[in-house]
N, C-alpha and C positions, 0 to 999 in steps of 0.2 A: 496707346500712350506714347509710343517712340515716335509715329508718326505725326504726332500734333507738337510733339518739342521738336521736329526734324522742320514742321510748317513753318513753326514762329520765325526760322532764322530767314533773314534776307537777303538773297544770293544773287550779285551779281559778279558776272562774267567777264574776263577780259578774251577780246576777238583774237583767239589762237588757232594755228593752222599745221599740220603735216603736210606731208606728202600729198598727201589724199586729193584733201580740201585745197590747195596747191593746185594742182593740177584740173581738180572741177574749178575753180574759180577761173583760169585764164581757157580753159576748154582745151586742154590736153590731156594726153596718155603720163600716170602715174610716173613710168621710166621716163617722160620728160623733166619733170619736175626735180627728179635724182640727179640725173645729167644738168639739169641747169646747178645743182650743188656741186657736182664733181667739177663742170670745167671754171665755179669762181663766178658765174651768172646769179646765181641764188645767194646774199649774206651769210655766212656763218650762223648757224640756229641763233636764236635769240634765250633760248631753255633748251638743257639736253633732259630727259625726264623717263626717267627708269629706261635709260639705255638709248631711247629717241628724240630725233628733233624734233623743235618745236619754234613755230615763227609768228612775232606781233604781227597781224593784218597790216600794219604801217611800214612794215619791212614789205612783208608781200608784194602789199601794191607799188612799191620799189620798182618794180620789173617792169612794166607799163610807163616807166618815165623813157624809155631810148625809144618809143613809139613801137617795136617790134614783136610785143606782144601787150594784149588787150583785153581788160576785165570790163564785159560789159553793166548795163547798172543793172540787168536782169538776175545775173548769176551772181553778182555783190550783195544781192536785194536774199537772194534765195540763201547766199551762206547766213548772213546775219541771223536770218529767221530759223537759221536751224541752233543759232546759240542763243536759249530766251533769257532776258536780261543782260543778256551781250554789252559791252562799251569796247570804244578804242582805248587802247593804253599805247603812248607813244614812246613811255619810259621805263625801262626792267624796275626800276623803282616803284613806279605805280603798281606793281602786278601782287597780289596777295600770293602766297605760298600755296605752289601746288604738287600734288603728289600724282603717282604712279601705283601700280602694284608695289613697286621691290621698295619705294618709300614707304608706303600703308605698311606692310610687314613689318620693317623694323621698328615703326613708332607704335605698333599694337606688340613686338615682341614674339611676333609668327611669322612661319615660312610662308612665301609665296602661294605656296599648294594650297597652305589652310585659306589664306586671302581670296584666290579662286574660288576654293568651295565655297566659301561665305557667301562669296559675291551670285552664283550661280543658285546658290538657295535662299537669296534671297534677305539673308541674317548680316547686312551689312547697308547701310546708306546706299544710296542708287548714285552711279558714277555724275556729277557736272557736267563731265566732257565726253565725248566718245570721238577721239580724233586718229583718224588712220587706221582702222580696230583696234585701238588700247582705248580702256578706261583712264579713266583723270579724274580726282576730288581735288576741291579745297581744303586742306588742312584743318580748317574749321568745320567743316562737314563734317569729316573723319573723330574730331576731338567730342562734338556734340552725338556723335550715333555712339561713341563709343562709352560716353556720360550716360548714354539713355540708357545702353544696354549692360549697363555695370562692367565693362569691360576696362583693365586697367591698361595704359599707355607708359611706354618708356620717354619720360619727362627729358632725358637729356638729349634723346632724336631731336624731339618735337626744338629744343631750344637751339639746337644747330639747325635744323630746317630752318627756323625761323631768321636765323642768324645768317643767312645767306648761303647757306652748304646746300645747295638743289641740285646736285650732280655738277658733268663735267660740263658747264655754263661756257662757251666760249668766247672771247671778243669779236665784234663783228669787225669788216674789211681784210681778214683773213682769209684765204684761201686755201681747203682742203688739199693740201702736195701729195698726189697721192704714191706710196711707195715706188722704188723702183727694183726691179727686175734683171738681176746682169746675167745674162746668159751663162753663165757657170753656175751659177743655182740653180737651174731649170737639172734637171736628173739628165746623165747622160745615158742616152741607147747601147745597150749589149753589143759591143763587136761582131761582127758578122765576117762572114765569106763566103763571096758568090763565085760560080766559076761561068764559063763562056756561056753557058747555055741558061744562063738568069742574068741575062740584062735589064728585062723589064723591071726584075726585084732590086737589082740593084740603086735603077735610076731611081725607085720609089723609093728608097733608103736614103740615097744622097740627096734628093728632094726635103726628105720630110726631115734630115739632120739641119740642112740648109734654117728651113724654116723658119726652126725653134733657137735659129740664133748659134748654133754650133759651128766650127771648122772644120772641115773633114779630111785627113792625110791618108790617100790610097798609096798602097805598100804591094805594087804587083809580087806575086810568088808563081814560079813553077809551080803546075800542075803535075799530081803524082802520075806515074803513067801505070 
């Protein structure tokens, strides 16, 4: 019975992409895709979604307009088909309400952990998305399995999800700044003393303070006799 009320709904899909999909679409390595976020290459997610990005296909192929990287129509042809019922959505407006784990939990009123189990055995709607290895529902997914299976919802998630609260959602044209590092935060190395016959250790002290961004003040002392 739950699975013939879960049939009748009609699900379609907006073309959403991580990391993952990111990097199989232009034919690179996963940490490329990261790197084109961190240095400002990649927009700003388009959805942040139980903790992770998430980007419209029309951002995506963004990256392909300076000619220096290139989605051919093979691996465009192959993402689509891995999303059935897929459309482009070119506006956060068009996108229907989607969730993660840490949202499913709160609009079912369960921890994550039980959400897993559920999912794992099976006693839950089968994910929409599988993007990056995280599952992703439709809200409406989620609202209809949980009508099938008498299971009650906290009404007031559900009306801020719907209300535009889908996590930390960023503007795009921003650029991830990413902290900075003053070498006085970095921990400083135990004082030491070498005497004449540990040069090599010393050099590899002085070296390795050098490095990490340190000053080093050498305090010659008499040696005891």
């Amino acid at each position: 019975m739950i699975e013939k009320v879960l049939c009748m709904v009609a699900v379609r899909k907006p073309y959403l992409l991580g990391h993952t999909e990111i990097a199989a679409l232009y034919g690179v390595e996963r940490q490329t895709s990261q790197k084109w976020r961190a240095d400002g290459t990649l927009a700003e997610p388009d959805l942040v979604i139980s903790g992770n990005p998430y980007w419209l296909l029309s951002t995506v192929l963004q990256l392909g307009d300076d000619g220096a990287r290139e989605v051919t129509e093979q691996r465009l042809a192959e993402y689509e088909a891995s999303i059935p019922g897929g459309y482009r959505a070119d506006l956060l407006e068009q996108l229907p309400v989607i969730v993660g784990i840490t949202e499913v939990a709160k609009i079912l009123g369960r921890d994550k952990q039980a959400i897993s189990r559920w999912r794992h055995r099976k006693q839950i709607a089968a994910s929409d998305f599988e993007l990056s290895g995280s599952p992703l529902w439709l809200i409406d997914t989620i609202l209809t399995d949980a009508t099938a299976r008498g299971r009650a919802v906290v009404q007031v998630e559900v009306e801020r999800l719907r209300t535009g609260a889908r996590g930390s959602q960023k503007p795009r044209g921003r650029r991830s700044v990413p902290p900075v590092t003053h070498p006085r935060q970095t921990p400083l190395p135990a004082a030491r003393t070498f005497t004449s016959d540990q040069g090599d250790e010393a050099a590899s002290f002085l070296a390795a303070a050098l490095a990490q961004g340190h000053s080093v003040v050498i305090r010659p002392k008499r040696q005891k006799s």
